[in-house]
C-alpha positions, 0 to 999 in steps of 0.5 A: 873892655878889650885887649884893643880897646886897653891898646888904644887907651895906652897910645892916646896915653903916650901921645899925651906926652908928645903934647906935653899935656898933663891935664890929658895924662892925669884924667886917663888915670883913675883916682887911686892911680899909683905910678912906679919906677924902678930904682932906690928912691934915696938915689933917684927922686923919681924912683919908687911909688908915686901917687897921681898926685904925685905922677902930676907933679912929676910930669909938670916938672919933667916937661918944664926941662924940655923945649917941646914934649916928649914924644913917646914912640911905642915899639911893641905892645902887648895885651892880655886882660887888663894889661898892657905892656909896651917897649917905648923909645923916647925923644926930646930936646931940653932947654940946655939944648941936649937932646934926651933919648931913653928906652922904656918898658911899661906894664900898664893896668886898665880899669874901667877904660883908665890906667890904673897902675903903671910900673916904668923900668928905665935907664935912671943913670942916663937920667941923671946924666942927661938932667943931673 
């Protein structure tokens, strides 16, 4: 695939979250996917390496705090190869009624037109602020 064909499989990624739709998300990954944050995962449960299994779980629960999706806007993205980085900006209202905004940066790795690999580094103390 090409570096544009791997761009667009990371926008329609991002949209899924704006959709809050996780069947999307989780079918745009392959089977042996792995999702990593950063952090200490005795700090933050959402830190460390999860599995798509896990990636599923995490999304559904992240998308039950929230009154609609979570859009997630791209900023900048770069490609060479099979990978993808892109600055994101996200946006949402939880159920508390608090609106959560945080800065992402993700390397996302493409093969065979899914993502296979996604590193996430994020503001995890604005997390646990916004989410407790």
């Amino acid at each position: 695939m090409s570096t544009e064909d791997n761009k667009q499989i990371v926008r329609e990624f991002c949209d899924h979250f704006r959709t809050s739709n996780v069947d999307g998300l989780i079918d745009a990954m392959t089977e042996d996917a792995t999702w990593w944050v950063n952090g200490k995962p005795n700090l933050f449960s959402s830190a460390g390496t999860k599995t798509k299994a896990e990636a599923a779980s995490m999304f559904r629960n992240m998308f039950s705090a929230y009154t609609t999706g979570l859009d997630m806007k791209i900023i900048n993205m770069v490609g060479e190869g099979d990978s993808v980085a892109a600055e994101v900006r996200s946006r949402a209202t939880t159920k508390l009624g608090k609106i959560y905004e945080n800065e992402y940066f993700f390397l996302f790795k493409i093969r065979d037109g899914k993502i296979a690999i996604v590193r996430e580094y994020t503001d995890l103390m604005y997390v646990q602020e916004t989410f407790g």
